[in-house]
C-alpha positions as a printed NumPy array, in Angstrom:
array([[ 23.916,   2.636, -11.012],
       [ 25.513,   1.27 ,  -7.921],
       [ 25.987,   3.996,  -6.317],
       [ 22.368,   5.076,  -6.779],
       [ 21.42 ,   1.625,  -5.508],
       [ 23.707,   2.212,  -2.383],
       [ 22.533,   5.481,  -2.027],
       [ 18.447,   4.4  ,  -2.179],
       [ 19.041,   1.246,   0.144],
       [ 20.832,   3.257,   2.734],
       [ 18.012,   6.345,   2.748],
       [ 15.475,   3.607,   3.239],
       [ 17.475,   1.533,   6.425],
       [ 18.024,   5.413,   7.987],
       [ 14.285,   6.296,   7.158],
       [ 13.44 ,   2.885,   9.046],
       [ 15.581,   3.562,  11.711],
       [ 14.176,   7.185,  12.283],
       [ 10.91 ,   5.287,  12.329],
       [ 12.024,   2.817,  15.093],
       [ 13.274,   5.822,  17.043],
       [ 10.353,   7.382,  16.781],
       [  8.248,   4.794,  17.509],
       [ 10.376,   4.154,  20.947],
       [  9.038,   7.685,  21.872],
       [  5.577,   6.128,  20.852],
       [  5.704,   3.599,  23.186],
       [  7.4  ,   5.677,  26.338],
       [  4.729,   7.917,  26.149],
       [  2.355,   5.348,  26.19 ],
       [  3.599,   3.32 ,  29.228],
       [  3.886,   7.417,  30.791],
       [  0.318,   7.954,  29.636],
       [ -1.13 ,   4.233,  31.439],
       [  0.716,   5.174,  34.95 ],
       [ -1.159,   8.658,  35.027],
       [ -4.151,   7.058,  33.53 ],
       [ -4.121,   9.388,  30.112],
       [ -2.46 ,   6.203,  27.529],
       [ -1.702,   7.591,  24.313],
       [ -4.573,   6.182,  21.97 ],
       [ -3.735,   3.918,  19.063],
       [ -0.394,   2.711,  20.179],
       [ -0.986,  -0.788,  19.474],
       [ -1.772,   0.26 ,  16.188],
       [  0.46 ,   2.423,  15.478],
       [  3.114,  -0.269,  16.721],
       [  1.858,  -3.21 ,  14.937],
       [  1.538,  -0.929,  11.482],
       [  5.116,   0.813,  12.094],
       [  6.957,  -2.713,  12.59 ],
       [  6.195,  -4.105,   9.792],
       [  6.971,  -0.91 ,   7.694],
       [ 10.261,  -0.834,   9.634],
       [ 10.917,  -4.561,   8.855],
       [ 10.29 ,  -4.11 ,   4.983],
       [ 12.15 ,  -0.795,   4.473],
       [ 15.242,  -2.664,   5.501],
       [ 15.188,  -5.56 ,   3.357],
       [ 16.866,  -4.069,   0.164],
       [ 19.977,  -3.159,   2.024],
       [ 19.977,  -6.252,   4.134],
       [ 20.314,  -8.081,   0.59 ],
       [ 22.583,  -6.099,  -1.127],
       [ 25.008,  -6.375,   1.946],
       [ 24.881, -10.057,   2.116],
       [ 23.415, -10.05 ,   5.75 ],
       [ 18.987, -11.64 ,   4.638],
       [ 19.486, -14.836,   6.151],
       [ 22.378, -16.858,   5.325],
       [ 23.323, -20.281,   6.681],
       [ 27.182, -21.175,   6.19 ],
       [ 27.383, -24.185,   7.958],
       [ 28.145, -26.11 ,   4.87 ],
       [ 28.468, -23.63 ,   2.214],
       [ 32.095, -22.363,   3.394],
       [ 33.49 , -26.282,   2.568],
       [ 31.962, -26.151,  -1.114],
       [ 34.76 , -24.463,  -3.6  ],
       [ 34.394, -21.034,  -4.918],
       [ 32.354, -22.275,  -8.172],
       [ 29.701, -24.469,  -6.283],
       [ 29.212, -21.38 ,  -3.863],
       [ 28.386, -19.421,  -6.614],
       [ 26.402, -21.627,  -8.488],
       [ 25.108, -21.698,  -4.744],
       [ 24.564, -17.992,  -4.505],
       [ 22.973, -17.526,  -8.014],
       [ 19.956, -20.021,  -6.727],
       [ 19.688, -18.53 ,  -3.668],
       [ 19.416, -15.001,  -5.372],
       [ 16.881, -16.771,  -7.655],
       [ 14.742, -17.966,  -4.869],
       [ 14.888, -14.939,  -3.158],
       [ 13.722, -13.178,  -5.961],
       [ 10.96 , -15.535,  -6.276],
       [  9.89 , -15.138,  -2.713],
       [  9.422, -11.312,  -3.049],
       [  7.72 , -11.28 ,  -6.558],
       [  5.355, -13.358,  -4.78 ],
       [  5.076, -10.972,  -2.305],
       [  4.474,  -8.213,  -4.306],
       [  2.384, -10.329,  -6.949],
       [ -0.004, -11.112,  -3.362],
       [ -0.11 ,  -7.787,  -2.301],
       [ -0.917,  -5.513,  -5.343],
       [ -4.455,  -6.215,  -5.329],
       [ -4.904,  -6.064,  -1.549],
       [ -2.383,  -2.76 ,  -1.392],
       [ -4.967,  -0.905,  -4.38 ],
       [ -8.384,  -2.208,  -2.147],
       [ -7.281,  -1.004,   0.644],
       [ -6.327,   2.519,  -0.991],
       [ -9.607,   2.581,  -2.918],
       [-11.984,   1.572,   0.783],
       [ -9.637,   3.667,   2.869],
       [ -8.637,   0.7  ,   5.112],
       [ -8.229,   1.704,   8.493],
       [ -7.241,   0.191,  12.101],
       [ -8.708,   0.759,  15.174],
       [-11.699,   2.336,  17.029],
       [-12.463,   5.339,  18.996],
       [-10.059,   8.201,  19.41 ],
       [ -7.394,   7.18 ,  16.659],
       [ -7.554,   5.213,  13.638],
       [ -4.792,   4.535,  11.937],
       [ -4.743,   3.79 ,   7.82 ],
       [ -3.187,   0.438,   6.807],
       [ -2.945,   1.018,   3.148],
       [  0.157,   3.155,   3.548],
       [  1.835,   0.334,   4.92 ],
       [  0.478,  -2.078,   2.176],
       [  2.222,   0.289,  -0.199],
       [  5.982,   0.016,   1.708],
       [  5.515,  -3.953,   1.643],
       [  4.33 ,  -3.652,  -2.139],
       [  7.183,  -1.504,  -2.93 ],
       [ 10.079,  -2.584,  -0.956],
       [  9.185,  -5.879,  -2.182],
       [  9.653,  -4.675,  -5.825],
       [ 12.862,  -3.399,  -4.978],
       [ 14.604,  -6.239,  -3.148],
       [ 13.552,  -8.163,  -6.728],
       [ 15.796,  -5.438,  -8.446],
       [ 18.25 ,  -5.755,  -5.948],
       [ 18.45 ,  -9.764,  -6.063],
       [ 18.153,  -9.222, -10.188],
       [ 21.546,  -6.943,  -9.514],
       [ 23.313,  -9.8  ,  -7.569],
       [ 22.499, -12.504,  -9.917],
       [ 23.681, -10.16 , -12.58 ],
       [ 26.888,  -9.833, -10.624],
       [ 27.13 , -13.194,  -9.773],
       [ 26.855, -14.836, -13.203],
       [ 29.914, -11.918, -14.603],
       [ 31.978, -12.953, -11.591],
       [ 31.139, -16.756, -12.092],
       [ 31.891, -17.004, -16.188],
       [ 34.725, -14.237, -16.037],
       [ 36.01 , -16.585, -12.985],
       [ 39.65 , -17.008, -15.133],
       [ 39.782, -13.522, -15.156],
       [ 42.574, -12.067, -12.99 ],
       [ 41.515, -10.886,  -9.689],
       [ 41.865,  -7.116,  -9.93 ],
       [ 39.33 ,  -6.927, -13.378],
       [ 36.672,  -8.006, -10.652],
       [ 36.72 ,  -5.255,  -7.985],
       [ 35.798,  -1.891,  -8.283],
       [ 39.529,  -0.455,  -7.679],
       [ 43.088,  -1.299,  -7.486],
       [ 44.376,  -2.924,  -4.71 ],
       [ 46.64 ,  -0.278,  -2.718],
       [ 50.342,  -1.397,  -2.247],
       [ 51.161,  -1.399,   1.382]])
C-alpha cells in the first residue's frame, strides 16, 4: 500500500511538473507571438487554469513528505509525545480542510461538466471543468493521504515503548 501511495503521489508531482514545463513554452511563445504582433490566443487562460491544476496535483506528495506548511518555531522544544499528539491534530485539520474542499467543489465540479463551463472569448476557449475535477480529486486524495499519517501517527504514538527498530521499515545497517 505504501508503495502504491509513493508511486501515485510521485506520477502526479512529475505529471505537474511536465505541466509547468509545458506551460513555460506556453508563455514564451506568447511573449514571441506579442513582439511580432501574432500572441498566442488564450494564454491567460490557459495560465490561470494550468496553475491551479499544477498547484493541486502536488499536494498529496507535499503531505506525505512532510513539506504542506509546517511551522517549527515552537514545536521542536515540545517532547516527542506532545509533537505527536501535535502532528495527529494537525493531520486532523488538514484533513478537515480538504474534505471541505472537496465537499465545496463536487457540486460546482458536476455543473460545470453538465453546462460545459468554459473560459474565454474569441479564438480559444478553454474548459474549466477539467480543472474542477483535479481540485475535486486531488483533494480526495490528500484526505487519504492525511487518513494514512494519522494512521501512522497514532501506531507510532501508542507503540511509543516499542524499541526503535519495530518502527522503521528496515534494519538499521551496521557501519
Amino acid at each position: 500500500m505504501k508503495r502504491m501511495s509513493e508511486w501515485v503521489t510521485k506520477a502526479l508531482n512529475a505529471t505537474a511538473a511536465f505541466w509547468a514545463f509545458t506551460l513555460a513554452f506556453v508563455i514564451v511563445a506568447d511573449v514571441i507571438g506579442r513582439s511580432t504582433g501574432h500572441s498566442l490566443q488564450g494564454t491567460a487562460e490557459i495560465v490561470a487554469n494550468s496553475i491551479v491544476a499544477i498547484v493541486f496535483l502536488q499536494f498529496p506528495l507535499a503531505i506525505e513528505r512532510g513539506y504542506f506548511l509546517r511551522a517549527t518555531l515552537l514545536y521542536d522544544y515540545f517532547p516527542a509525545s506532545i509533537r505527536g499528539l501535535l502532528d495527529i491534530v494537525a493531520y486532523l485539520l488538514g484533513a478537515w480542510l480538504f474534505v471541505a474542499m472537496a465537499w465545496g467543489g463536487w457540486s460546482d465540479m458536476i455543473t460545470g461538466y453538465r453546462i460545459g463551463e468554459f473560459e474565454g472569448e474569441g479564438a480559444l476557449r478553454v474548459p474549466v471543468y477539467p480543472v474542477r475535477a483535479v481540485i475535486f480529486i486531488m483533494s480526495l486524495l490528500s484526505v487519504v493521504v492525511y487518513l494514512t499519517l494519522i494512521a501512522k501517527s497514532l501506531v507510532g504514538f501508542f507503540s511509543s515503548d516499542l524499541p526503535q527498530e519495530s518502527l522503521t521499515d528496515s534494519p538499521k545497517a551496521e557501519v
